[in-house]
Residue, then its C-alpha position, 0 to 999 in steps of 0.5 A: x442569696x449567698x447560696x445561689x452565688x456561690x454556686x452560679x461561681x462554682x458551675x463558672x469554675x468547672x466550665x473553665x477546668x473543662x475548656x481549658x482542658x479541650x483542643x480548640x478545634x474539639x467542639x467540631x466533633x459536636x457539630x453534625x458530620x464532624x470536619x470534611x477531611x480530603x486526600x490529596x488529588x491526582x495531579x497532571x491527569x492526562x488519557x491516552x487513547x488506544x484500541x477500546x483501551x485508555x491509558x491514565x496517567x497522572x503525579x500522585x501528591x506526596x499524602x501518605x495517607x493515600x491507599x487507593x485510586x478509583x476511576x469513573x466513567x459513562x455517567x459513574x456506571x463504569x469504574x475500575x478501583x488500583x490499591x496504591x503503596x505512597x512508600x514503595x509505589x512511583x509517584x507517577x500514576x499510570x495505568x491501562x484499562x478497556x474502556x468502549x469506543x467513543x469519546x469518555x469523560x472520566x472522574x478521578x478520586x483517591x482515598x485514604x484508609x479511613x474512606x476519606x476522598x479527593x476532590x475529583x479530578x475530571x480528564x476527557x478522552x477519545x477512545x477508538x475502536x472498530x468503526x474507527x479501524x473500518x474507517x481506514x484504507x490502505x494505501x494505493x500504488x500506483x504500479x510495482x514493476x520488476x525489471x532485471x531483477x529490480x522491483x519499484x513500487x510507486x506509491x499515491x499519495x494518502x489523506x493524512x487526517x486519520x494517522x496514517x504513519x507507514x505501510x507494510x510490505x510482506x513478499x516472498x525474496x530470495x531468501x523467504x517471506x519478508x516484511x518491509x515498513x516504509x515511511x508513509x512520506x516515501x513515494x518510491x519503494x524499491x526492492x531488490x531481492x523479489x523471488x523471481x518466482x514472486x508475482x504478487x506484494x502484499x501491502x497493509x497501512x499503519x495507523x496512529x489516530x493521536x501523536x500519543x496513541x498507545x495501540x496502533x491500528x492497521x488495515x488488513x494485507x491487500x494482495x497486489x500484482x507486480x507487472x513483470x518483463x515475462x518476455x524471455x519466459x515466452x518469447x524468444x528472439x526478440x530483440x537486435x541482433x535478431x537471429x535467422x534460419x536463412x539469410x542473403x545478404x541482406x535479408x532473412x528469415x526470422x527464428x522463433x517467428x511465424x512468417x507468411x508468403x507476403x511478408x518473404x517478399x524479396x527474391x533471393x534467387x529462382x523461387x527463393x524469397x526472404x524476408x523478415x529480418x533487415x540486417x542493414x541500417x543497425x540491424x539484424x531486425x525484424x522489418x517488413x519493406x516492398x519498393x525500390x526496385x521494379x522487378x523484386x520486393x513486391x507490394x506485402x499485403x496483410x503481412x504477417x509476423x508473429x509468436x503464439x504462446x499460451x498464456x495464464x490470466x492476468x493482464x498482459x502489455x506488450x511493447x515494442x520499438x521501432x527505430x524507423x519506418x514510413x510515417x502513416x504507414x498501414x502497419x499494425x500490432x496486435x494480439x489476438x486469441x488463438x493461432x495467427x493473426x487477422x488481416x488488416x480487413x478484420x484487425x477489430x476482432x483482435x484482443x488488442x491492437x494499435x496502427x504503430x506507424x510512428x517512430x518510438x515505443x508503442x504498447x498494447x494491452x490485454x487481459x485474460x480470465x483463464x489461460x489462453x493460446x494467444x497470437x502476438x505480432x505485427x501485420x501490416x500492408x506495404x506497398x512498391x512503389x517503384x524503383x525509386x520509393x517503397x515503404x518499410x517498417x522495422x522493429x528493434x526489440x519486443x517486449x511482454x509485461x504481465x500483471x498476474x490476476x489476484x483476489 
């Protein structure tokens, strides 16, 4: 009995020596796994989207033990792992990886030398990619016009839901190709310095689909015409003071323009006849006028003054302005293909025309596919009617606008 005391007292005894001697955490080691050991997490994680591309960003903990930090993505099937240095390396995180378009859920891990991990840190994000940038449009104008030498370009308005922040404009000036980015808020454009040889802009749209996108996308270059005064560069004689080749007192004959027998209605002397210019009421101008008088300035019938040029495709305004003339008159302007102009009887076989027989500016207008010989002026019919009345009709100034055909 003693035996088994002493030796139930000394078995105790070791046991205590051994405890004692033991971390008081050391009989985890014993339990199946050990301790669960985490490095620090990847705080403030947030994805900037880009084109098929993400930006990751996030403040590292201060634990030393952190080496490396691995990215998932699409189900864990996608990762991309980035080594890191807690002594030299910043504490803000921040990487660039492709990633396919669509909207992503990411995982987050960091870890330590030793293998252990982070608990995960979860970040979502939008990335764009073709079918977002084929879903974008350029902005429309809604005309670019260049008048002595100074180009505007009105702008419409544009759904702003995508991101659209500017437009792009790209034209040849006088001094070479330039790129000019305008405001997405700007409604006006004005360029000064347009090659006067330039007939066309091309413009493109800038896109950001976030405030924080790192990639900004674009539509493709459009090619758009600039309506240009071509008026000098075909025409001549075309405004007050007009110029003649013959002239009385009063009336001429007009340089430049085709006149016929109708329209040289006042008799000047024997077998002379003038018309087509009125120097009177603010002229010298081009006008058409029969009555006032019993024996001179007979009826004009199909009248006709007018100018034929050859002219490239594209779309064509040509404007007038008259300071005066018989309301309701029987007075037209037209364009029309080829040498001449046709009779009143025939006017609808024209390119263009309109009854001008009101006070003010009128235009028509006209395209052609391919270069073309065309006729452009005025024919109308004005009747005597007698000594103390008559009708007249008078232009001022003549003007082609030309809107160059593009792709």
């Amino acid at each position: 009995m003693k035996n088994k005391i002493k030796q139930t007292i000394l078995l105790s005894f070791v046991a205590i020596l051994l405890f004692g001697c033991s971390k008081p955490d050391d009989y985890k080691k014993y339990l199946e796994g050990g301790d669960i050991l985490y490095s620090g997490k990847l705080d403030s994680v947030k994805i900037n989207p880009g084109n098929n591309r993400v930006q990751l960003t996030g403040l590292l903990k201060a634990d030393p033990k952190i080496n490396r930090i691995k990215i998932y993505w699409n189900d864990q099937k996608d990762s991309i792992e980035y080594p890191v240095n807690m002594n030299t390396d910043p504490r803000k995180f921040s990487k660039i990886f492709n990633v396919e378009e669509g909207i992503r859920s990411f995982l987050v891990y960091t870890f330590d030398a030793a293998g252990n991990r982070s608990i995960a840190v979860n970040a979502v994000g939008r990335i764009y990619g073709p079918r977002y940038a084929a879903s974008l449009n350029n902005r429309a104008i809604s005309s670019a016009t260049q008048v002595n030498g100074e180009t505007v370009i009105n702008w419409l308005t544009i759904d702003l839901s995508a991101g659209p922040f500017a437009t792009e404009i790209r034209y040849t000036s006088t001094t070479g190709v330039k790129t000019l980015r305008v405001p997405i808020a700007a409604e006006r454009t004005t360029l000064n310095d347009l090659a006067g040889t330039a007939s066309t802009i091309s413009t493109r749209t800038l896109y950001l689909p976030t405030k924080s996108s790192i990639d900004t996308f674009y539509t493709e270059f459009a090619q758009v015409g600039v309506l240009k005064d071509v008026t000098a560069q075909y025409l001549s004689n075309t405004k007050i003071p007009f110029t003649t080749s013959v002239k009385g007192d009063r009336w001429g004959i007009p340089t430049a323009w085709t006149t016929n027998d109708a329209v040289r209605n006042f008799r000047q002397a024997a077998g002379v006849f003038y018309g087509g210019v009125d120097t009177w009421f603010g002229g010298p101008q081009l006008a058409m006028e029969a009555g006032w008088s019993a024996d001179n300035m007979a009826t004009i019938t199909d009248g006709k003054i007018y100018q034929s040029v050859v002219l490239p495709p594209g779309q064509y305004t040509f404007e007038i302005d008259i300071p005066d003339c018989t309301a309701g008159g029987d007075f037209y302007t037209v364009a029309a293909e080829g040498e001449g102009i046709p009779n009143t009887g025939n006017i609808t076989s024209s390119l263009a025309y309109a009854k001008t027989n009101a006070k003010g500016t009128h235009k028509i207008a006209f395209t052609l596919t391919n270069e073309k010989k065309v006729s452009l002026g005025f024919v109308g019919n004005v009747p005597n009617k007698g000594a103390g009345d008559g009708t007249f009709w008078r232009i001022s100034q003549v003007q082609l606008k030309f809107l160059p055909k593009t792709n």
